[in-house]
C-alpha positions as CSV (number, residue, x, y, z in Angstrom):
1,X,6.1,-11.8,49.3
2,X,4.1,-13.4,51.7
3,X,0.8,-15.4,52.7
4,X,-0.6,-18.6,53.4
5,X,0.7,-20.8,50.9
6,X,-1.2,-23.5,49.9
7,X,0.2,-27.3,49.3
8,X,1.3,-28.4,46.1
9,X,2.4,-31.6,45.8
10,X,5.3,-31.9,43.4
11,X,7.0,-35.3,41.6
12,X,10.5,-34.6,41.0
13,X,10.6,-37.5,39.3
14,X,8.6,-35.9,36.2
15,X,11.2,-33.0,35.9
16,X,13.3,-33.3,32.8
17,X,16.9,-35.0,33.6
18,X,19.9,-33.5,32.7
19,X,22.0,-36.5,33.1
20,X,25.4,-34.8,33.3
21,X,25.4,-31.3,35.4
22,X,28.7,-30.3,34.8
23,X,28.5,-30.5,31.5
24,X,26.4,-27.4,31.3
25,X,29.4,-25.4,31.9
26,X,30.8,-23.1,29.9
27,X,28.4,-23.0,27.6
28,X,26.8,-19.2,28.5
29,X,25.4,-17.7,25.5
30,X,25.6,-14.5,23.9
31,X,28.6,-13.1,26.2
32,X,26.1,-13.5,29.4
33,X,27.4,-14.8,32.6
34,X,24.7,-16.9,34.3
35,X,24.1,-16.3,38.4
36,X,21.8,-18.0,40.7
37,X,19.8,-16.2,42.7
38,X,20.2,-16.8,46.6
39,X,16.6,-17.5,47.0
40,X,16.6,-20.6,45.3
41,X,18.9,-22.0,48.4
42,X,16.6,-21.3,51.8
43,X,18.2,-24.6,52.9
44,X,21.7,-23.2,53.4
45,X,24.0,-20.0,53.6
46,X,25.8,-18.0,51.4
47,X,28.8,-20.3,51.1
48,X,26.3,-23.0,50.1
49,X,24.6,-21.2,47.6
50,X,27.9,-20.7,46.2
51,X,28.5,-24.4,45.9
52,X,25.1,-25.1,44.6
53,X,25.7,-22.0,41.8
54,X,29.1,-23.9,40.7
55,X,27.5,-27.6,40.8
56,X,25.2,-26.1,38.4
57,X,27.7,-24.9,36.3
58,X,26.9,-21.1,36.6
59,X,29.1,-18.6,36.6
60,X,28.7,-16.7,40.2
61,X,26.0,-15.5,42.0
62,X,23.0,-12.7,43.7
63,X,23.3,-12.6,47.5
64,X,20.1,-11.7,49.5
65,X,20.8,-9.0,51.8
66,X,19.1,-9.8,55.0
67,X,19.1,-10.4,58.7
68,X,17.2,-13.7,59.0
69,X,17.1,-15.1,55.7
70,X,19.8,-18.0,55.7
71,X,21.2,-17.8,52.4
72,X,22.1,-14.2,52.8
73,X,24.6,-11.2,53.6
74,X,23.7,-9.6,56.8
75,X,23.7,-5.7,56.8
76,X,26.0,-5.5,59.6
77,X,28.3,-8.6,58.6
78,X,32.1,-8.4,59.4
79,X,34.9,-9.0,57.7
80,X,35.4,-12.5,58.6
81,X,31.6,-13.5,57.0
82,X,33.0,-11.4,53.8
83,X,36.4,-13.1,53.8
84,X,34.8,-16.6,53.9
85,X,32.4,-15.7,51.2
86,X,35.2,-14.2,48.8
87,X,37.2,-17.1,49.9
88,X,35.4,-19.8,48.4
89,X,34.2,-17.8,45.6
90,X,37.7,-17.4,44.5
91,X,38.2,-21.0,45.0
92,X,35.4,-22.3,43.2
93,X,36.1,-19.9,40.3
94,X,32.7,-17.8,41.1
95,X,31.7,-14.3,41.4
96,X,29.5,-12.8,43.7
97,X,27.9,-10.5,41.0
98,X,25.1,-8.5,42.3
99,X,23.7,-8.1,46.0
100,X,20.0,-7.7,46.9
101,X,18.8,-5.5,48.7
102,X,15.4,-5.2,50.7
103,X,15.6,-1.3,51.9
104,X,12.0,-0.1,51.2
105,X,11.9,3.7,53.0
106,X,14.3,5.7,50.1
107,X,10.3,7.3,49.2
108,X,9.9,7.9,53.2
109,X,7.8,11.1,53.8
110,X,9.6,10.9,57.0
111,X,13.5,12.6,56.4
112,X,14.8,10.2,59.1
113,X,13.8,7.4,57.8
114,X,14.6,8.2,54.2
115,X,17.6,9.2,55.6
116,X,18.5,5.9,57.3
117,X,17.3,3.8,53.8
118,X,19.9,5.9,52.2
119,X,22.7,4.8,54.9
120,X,21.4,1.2,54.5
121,X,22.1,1.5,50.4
122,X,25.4,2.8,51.3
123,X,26.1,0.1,53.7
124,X,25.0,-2.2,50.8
125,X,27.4,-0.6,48.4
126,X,29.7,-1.5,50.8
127,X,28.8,-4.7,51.0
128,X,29.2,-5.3,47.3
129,X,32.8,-3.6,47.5
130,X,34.0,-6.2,49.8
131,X,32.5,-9.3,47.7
132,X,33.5,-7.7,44.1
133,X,29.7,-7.6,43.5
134,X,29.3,-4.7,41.1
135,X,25.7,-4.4,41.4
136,X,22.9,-3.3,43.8
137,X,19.4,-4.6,43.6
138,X,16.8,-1.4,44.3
139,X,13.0,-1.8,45.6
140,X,11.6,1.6,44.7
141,X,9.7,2.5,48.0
142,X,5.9,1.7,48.0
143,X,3.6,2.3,45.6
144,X,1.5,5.3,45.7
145,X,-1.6,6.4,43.7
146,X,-3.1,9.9,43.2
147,X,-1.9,13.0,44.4
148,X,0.8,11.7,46.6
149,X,2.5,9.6,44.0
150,X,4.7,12.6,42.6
151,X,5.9,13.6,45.7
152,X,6.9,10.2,46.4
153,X,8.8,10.1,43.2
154,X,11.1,13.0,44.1
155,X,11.8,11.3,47.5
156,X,13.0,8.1,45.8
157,X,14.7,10.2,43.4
158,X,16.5,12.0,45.4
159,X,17.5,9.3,47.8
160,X,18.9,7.2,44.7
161,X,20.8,10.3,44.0
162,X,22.5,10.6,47.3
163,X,23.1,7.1,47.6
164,X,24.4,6.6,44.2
165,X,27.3,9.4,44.9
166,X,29.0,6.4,47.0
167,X,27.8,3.7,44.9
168,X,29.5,5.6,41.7
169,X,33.0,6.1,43.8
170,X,32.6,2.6,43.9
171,X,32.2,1.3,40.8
172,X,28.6,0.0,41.8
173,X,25.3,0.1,39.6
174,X,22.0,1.0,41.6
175,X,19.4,-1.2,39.8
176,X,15.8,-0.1,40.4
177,X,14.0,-3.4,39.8
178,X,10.7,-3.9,37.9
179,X,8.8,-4.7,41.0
180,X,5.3,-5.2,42.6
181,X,4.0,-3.0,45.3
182,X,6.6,-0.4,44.6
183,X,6.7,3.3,42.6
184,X,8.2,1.0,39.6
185,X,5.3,-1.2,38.8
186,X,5.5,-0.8,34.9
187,X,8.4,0.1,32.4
188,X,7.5,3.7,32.0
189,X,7.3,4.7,35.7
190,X,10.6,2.6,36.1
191,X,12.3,4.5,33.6
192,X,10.5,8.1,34.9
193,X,12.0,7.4,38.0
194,X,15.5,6.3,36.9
195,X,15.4,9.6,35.0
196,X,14.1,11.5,38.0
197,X,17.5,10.3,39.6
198,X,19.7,11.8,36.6
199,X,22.8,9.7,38.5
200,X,25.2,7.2,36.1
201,X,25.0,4.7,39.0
202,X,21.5,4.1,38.9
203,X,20.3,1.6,36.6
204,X,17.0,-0.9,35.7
205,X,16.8,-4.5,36.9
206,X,14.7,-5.7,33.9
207,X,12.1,-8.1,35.2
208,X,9.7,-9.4,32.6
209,X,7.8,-12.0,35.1
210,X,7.0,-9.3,37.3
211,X,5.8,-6.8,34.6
212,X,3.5,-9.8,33.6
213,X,2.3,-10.4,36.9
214,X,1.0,-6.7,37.2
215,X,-0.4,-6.7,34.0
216,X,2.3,-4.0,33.0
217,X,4.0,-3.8,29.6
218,X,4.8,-6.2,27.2
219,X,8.2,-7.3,26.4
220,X,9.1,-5.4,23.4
221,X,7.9,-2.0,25.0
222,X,9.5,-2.8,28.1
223,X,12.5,-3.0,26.7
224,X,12.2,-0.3,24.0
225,X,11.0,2.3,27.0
226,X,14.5,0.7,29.7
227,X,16.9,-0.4,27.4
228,X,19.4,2.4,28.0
229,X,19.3,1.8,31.0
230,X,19.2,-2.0,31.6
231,X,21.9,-3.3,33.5
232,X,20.8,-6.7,34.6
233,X,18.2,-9.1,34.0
234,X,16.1,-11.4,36.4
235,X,14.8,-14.9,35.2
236,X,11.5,-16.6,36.3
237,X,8.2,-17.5,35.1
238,X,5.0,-18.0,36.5
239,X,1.5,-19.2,35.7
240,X,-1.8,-17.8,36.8
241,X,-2.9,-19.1,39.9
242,X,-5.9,-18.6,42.6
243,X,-5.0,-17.2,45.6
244,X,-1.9,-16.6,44.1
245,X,0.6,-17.8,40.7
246,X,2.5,-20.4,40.8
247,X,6.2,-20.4,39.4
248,X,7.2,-22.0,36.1
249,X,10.1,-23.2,33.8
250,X,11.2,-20.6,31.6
251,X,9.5,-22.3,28.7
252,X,6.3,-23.3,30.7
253,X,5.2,-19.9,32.0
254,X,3.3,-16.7,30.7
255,X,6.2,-15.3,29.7
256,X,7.5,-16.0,26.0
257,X,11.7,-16.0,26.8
258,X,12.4,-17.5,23.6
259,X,10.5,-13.9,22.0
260,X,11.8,-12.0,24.6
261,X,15.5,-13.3,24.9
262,X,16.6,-11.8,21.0
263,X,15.3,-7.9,22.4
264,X,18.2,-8.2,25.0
265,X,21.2,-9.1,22.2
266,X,22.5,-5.5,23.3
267,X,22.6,-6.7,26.7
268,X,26.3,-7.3,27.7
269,X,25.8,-7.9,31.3
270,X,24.8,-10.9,33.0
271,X,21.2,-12.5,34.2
272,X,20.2,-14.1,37.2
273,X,17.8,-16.9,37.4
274,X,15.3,-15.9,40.2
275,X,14.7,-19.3,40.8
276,X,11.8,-18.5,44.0
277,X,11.9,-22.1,46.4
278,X,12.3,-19.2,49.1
279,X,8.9,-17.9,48.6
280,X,7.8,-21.5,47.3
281,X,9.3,-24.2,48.7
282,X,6.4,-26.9,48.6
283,X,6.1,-26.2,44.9
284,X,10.1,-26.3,43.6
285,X,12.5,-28.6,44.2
286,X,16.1,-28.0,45.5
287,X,17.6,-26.2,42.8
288,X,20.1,-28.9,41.8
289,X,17.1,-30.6,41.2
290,X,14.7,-28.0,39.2
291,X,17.0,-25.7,37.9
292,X,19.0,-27.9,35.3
293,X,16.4,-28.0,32.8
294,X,15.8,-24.4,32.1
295,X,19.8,-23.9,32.2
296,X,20.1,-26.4,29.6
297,X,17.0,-24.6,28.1
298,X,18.4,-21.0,27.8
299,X,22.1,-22.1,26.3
300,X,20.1,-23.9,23.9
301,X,18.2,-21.0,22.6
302,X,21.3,-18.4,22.9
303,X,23.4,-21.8,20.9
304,X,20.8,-21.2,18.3
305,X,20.0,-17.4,18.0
């Protein structure tokens, strides 16, 4: 996501308090283990996202894998980056759960490029091996319209196939996410496309925010037309906003959680709130300092249901 990002002036002071931080662990809902996203940290690395995540009494967390971004894995990192990270996720009782990945090409008309987004899935499974992550974030290439689109289908397809083969040996889910700007821009096409794949390591990353942003499903049908194959679940909200939306508290946004939250009692995996001061830091506070509410928030309504 990108853009000129117009300034929003924000009062931290007027955010709910949740006097006592640590007192919001432990209390995960419904069997779910809560993760933070890495983008809610752009002011430090991995190892302190990590330490934010277990101040906020979450239970581990979804590492951005990237070159530049500073909370993040790096494709190529050694084993003394990995080490550190397991390190002090093992010390603060954490998991790294799920990795996120940013390889776009797997719909590449181009073999050698489709080819090298495959390699850089299968880097990424690696990745997630050496952290004890056991899941992948997938963009689905680039949206296409018209007569292109289906061939572009069988190209993602196929390269989620090949990758998956190492992903599987691993014990790692491939989870095509609900995205903008990508060949999974609604439930059904998600779920087409996870089908196309016909691979047990390829999964959905259910995304109801972003299915509300394009205007895509609702939430029951969403989850009606995925749920087989739902393996994790992003958090966020948003409001409508001109140029662009503006991000919300889970129970502030267009999105209904407390309606859509009971459709995913099956869910026995975790969720990871996509908490997005990366791509909006003059609107959300350091996480320590927005987050808290809608953690306290979401135990409460899976305390209740």
């Amino acid at each position: 996501m990108g853009g000129t990002r117009k300034l929003v002036e924000v009062s931290y002071e007027s955010l709910p308090k949740v006097e006592n931080i640590s007192s919001l662990a432990g209390m995960t809902g419904a069997g779910w283990e809560l993760w933070l996203h890495s983008m809610a940290t752009p002011e430090t690395d991995a190892v302190g996202c990590l330490r934010v995540a277990q101040r906020l009494g979450l239970d581990g967390v979804e590492l951005i894998v990237d070159e530049e971004y500073p909370a993040a894995l790096p494709l190529d990192a050694g084993s003394a980056v990995m080490n550190a990270v397991g390190v002090v996720a093992a010390d603060l009782g954490l998991r790294v759960g799920a990795l996120c990945s940013y390889v776009r090409d797997i719909d590449a008309d181009s073999e050698h490029r489709r080819r090298a987004a495959v390699d850089e899935l299968r880097r990424t499974v690696d990745l997630a091996t050496a952290v004890g992550a056991a899941h992948v974030r997938v963009l689905a290439g680039h949206d296409h319209d018209g007569d292109v689109r289906p061939a572009a289908v069988r190209r993602a397809a196929r390269s989620l196939a090949e990758a998956s083969e190492h992903a599987g040996e691993a014990g790692v889910s491939l989870n095509v996410e609900n995205h903008m700007d990508t060949l999974a821009t609604s439930a059904r096409a998600t779920r087409q496309l996870v089908e196309a794949a016909a691979a047990p390591a390829v999964g959905i990353l259910y995304d109801q925010a972003n299915l509300a942003i394009m205007a895509a499903e609702g939430a029951a049908t969403a989850v009606r037309l995925q749920a087989s194959y739902i393996r994790h679940v992003h958090l966020k909200n948003f409001l409508p906003g001109v140029p662009e939306r503006r991000p919300a508290g889970l129970a502030a946004g267009v999105v209904d959680w407390r309606t859509v939250l009971p459709l995913l009692g099956f869910h026995c995996g975790a969720v990871t709130f996509e908490y997005e001061r990366r791509w909006f830091p003059d609107q959300l506070p350091p996480a320590e300092l927005g987050l808290p509410p809608d953690i306290a928030w979401l135990r409460g309504i899976r305390a209740s249901s």
